[in-house]
BAPA-251168 format. One record per residue (C-alpha): residue in three letters; x, y, z; residue number from 1. Coordinates in steps of 0.5 Angstrom, whole numbers, plus 500, padded with zeros to 3 digits. Layout:
BEGIN
  rest   xx   yy   zz   nr
   ALA    X    Y    Z  NUM
...
//
This chain:
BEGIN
  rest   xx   yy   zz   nr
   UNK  623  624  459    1
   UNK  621  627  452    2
   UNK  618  634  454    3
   UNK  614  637  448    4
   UNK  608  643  448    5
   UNK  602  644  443    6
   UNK  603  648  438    7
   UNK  597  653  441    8
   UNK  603  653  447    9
   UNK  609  655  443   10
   UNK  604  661  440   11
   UNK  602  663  448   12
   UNK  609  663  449   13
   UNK  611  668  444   14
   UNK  608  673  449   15
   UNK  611  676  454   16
   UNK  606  675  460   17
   UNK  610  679  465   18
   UNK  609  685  460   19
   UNK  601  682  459   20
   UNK  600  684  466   21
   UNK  603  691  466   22
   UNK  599  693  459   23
   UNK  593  691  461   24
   UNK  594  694  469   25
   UNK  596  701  465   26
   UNK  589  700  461   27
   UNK  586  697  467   28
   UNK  584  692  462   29
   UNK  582  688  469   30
   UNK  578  693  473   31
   UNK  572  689  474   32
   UNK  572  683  471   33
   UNK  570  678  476   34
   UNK  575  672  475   35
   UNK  576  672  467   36
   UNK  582  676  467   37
   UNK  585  680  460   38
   UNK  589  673  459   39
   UNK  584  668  458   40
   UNK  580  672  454   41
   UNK  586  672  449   42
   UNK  587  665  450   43
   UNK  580  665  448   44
   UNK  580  669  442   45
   UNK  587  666  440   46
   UNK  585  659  439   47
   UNK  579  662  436   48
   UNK  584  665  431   49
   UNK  588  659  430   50
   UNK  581  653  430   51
   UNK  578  658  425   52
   UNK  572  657  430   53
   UNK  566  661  426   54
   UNK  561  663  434   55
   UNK  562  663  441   56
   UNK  560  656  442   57
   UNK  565  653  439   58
   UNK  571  657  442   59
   UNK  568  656  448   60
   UNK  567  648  447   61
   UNK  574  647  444   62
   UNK  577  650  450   63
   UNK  572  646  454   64
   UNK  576  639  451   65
   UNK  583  641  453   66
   UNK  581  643  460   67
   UNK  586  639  463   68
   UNK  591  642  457   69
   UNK  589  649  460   70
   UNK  592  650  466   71
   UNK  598  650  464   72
   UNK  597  656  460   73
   UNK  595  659  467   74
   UNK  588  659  465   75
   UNK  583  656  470   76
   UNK  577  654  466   77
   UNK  574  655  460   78
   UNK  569  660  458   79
   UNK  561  660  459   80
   UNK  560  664  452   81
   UNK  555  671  455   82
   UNK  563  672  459   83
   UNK  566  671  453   84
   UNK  562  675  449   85
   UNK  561  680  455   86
   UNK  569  681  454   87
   UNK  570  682  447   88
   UNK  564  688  447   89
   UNK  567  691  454   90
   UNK  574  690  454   91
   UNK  578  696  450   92
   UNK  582  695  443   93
   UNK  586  700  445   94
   UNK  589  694  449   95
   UNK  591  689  444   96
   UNK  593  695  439   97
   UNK  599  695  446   98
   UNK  600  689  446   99
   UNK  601  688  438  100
   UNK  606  694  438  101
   UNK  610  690  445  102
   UNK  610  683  441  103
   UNK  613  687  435  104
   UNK  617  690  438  105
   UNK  621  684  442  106
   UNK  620  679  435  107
   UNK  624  685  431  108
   UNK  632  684  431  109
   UNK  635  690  436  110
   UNK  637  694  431  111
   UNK  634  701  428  112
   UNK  634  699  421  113
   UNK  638  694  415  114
   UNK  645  694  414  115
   UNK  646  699  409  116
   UNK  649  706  409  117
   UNK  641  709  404  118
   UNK  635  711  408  119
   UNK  631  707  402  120
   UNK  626  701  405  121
   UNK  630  695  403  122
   UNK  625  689  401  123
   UNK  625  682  398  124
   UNK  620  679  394  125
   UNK  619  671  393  126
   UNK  615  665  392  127
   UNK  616  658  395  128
   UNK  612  652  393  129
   UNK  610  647  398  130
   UNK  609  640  397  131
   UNK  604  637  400  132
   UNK  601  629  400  133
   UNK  595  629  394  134
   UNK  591  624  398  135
   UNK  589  630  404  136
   UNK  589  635  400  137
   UNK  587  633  393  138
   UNK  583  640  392  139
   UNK  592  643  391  140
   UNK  594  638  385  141
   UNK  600  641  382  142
   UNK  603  635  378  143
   UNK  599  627  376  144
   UNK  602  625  382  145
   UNK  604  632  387  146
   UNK  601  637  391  147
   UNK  603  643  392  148
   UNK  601  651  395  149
   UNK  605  657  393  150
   UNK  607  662  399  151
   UNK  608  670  396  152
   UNK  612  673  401  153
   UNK  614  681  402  154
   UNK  620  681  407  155
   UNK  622  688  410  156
   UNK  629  687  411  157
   UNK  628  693  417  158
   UNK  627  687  423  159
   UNK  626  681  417  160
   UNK  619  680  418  161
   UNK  613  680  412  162
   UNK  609  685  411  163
   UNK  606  681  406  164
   UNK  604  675  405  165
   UNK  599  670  401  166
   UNK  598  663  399  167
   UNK  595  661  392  168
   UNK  595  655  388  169
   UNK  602  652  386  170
   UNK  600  654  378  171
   UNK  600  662  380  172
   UNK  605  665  378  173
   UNK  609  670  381  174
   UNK  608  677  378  175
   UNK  601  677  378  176
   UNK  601  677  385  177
   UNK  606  682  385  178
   UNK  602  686  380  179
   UNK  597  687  385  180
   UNK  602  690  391  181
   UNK  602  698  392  182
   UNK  610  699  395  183
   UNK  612  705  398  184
   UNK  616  711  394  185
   UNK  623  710  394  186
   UNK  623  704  396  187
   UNK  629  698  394  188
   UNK  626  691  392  189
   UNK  631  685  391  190
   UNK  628  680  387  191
   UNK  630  673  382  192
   UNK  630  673  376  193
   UNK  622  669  376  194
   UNK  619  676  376  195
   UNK  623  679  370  196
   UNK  616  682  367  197
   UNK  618  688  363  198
   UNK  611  691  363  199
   UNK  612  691  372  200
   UNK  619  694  371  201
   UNK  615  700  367  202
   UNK  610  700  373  203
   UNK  615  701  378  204
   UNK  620  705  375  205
   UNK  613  711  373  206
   UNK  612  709  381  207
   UNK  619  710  383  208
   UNK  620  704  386  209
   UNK  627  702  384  210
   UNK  628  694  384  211
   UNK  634  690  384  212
   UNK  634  683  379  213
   UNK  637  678  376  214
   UNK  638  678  369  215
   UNK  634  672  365  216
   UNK  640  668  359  217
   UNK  635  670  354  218
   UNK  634  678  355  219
   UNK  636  684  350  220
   UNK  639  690  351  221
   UNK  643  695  349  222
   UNK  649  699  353  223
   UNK  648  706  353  224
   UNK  653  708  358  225
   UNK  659  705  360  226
   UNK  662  705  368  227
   UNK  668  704  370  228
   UNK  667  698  376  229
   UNK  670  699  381  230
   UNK  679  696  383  231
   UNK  678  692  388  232
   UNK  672  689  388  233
   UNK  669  683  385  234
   UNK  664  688  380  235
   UNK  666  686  373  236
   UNK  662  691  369  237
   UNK  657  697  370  238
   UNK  653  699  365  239
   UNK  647  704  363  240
   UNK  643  700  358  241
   UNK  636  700  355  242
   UNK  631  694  353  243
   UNK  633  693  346  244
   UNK  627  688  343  245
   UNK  620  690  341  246
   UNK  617  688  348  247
   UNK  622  691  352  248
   UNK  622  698  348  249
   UNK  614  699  349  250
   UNK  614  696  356  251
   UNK  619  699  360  252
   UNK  622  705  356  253
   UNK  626  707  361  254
   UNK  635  708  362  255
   UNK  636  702  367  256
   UNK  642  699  369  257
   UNK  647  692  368  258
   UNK  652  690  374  259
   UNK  656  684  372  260
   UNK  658  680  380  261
   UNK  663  676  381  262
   UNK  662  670  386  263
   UNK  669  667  388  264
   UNK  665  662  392  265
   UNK  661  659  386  266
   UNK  666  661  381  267
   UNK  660  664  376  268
   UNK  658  671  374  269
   UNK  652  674  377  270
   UNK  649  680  372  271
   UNK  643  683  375  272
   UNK  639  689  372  273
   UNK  636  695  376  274
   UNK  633  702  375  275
   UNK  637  705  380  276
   UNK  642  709  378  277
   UNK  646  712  383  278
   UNK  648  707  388  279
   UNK  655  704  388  280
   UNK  655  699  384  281
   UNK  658  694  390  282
   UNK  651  696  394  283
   UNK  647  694  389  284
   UNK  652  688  389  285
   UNK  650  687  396  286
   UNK  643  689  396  287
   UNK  642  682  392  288
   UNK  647  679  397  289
   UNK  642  680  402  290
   UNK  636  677  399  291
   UNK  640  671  398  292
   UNK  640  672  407  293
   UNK  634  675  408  294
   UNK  631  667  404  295
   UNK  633  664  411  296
   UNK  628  667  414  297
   UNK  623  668  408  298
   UNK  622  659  408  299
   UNK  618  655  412  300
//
């Protein structure tokens, strides 16, 4: 027998119901409710979420055409919508507030932070484009004959779930939609060499907000500073430099950092840029390493 669930029931079993049932007693969320438990009505309000259901009557007449499909989710009946909209003014938020807090923390990896020895917030920032068939969505033209969304996703490697996330046409560029985001002081952001903007390091840099990047062929600066790297290691080179052409000067003035990585699996030369300045080189190695990993989970 091929067994198989709709994608509104893998979504229910993201939740615990043993742990629904303990935070909607401690918030006697189901004191006098008369038949139409905490439950259902976040069933309600979940597929009204995931149906983009715009009233209480199509809630109510969507889950009235999945009835039999119901009683598996341990939801007897649909709503009538006066009991639906007498628990949404009634119920207490306090409840979900809980209960967002309980499913965050069981999705979470078991573990209090990322993997390295700095207290900074460790972020990854990327783009993926998704193809898409043109003949259903014709509104996502990205070539003649294909189509295409682009996902901006901001990955906080504390757990590797996004704290951030936006969908835009495939033509937008990357560093627009990074522009726009407010990132906490002293945090550390690896990202590829897509988001080279000299104008947007400048910005992170008077934020202070270091960053971690891969260095575009085409990019001129000159060494200020030589490091010795380290003897037993794969790190080639490490040197404090300054953008040396006209843009990079007035666009980001400030003492950066060129690390040069060796890959023994690729067998090439990673050079990487960052305005931190005084972290281990083979961290800040590590830290790019660790974007690559944190990819697997960032992709749809």
């Amino acid at each position: 027998m091929i067994r198989f669930a709709s994608i509104f029931s893998q979504v229910m079993g993201l939740f615990s119901r043993s742990s629904f049932q303990n935070l909607a007693k401690s918030h006697r969320s189901d004191f006098a409710s008369k038949g139409f438990s905490s439950w259902d009505q976040f069933a309600a309000m979940l597929f009204c979420q995931l149906a983009q259901a715009k009233s209480l009557r199509e809630i109510c007449g969507g889950l009235a055409c999945a009835c039999g499909k119901l009683q598996h989710l341990g939801i007897k009946s649909a709503p009538r919508k006066s009991t639906l909209a007498y628990a949404n003014e009634h119920r207490t938020w306090e409840f979900y507030q809980a209960l967002f807090y309980d499913t965050l923390g069981r999705l979470q990896f078991n573990r209090p932070g990322h993997k390295f020895r700095f207290k900074n917030k460790l972020m990854s920032l990327d783009a993926t484009v998704i193809d898409l068939c043109l003949s259903l969505f014709p509104w996502a033209k990205y070539v003649p004959t294909k189509g295409a969304v682009k996902l901006h996703l901001l990955l906080d490697h504390d757990g590797y779930l996004p704290v951030f996330a936006q969908l835009t046409d495939a033509l937008t560029h990357e560093v627009g939609i990074a522009r726009c985001l407010n990132l906490p002081t002293g945090s550390i952001l690896a990202i590829d060499r897509g988001f080279t903007d000299y104008s947007l390091f400048g910005k992170w840099c008077e934020q202070g907000v270091y960053f971690v990047c891969r260095v575009k062929s085409n990019s001129i600066f000159e060494i200020t500073e030589h490091r010795d790297p380290p003897r037993n290691g794969n790190i080639l080179m490490d040197n404090l430099v300054r953008l040396s052409s006209m843009v990079g000067r007035q666009a980001c003035p400030y003492p950066l950092r060129h690390v040069v990585v060796y890959d023994p699996v690729k067998g090439e030369e990673i050079v990487l840029l960052t305005n931190n300045l005084e972290l281990g080189a083979s961290t800040i190695a590590a830290v790019y390493k660790e974007r690559c990993r944190s990819r697997s989970f960032s992709r749809p």
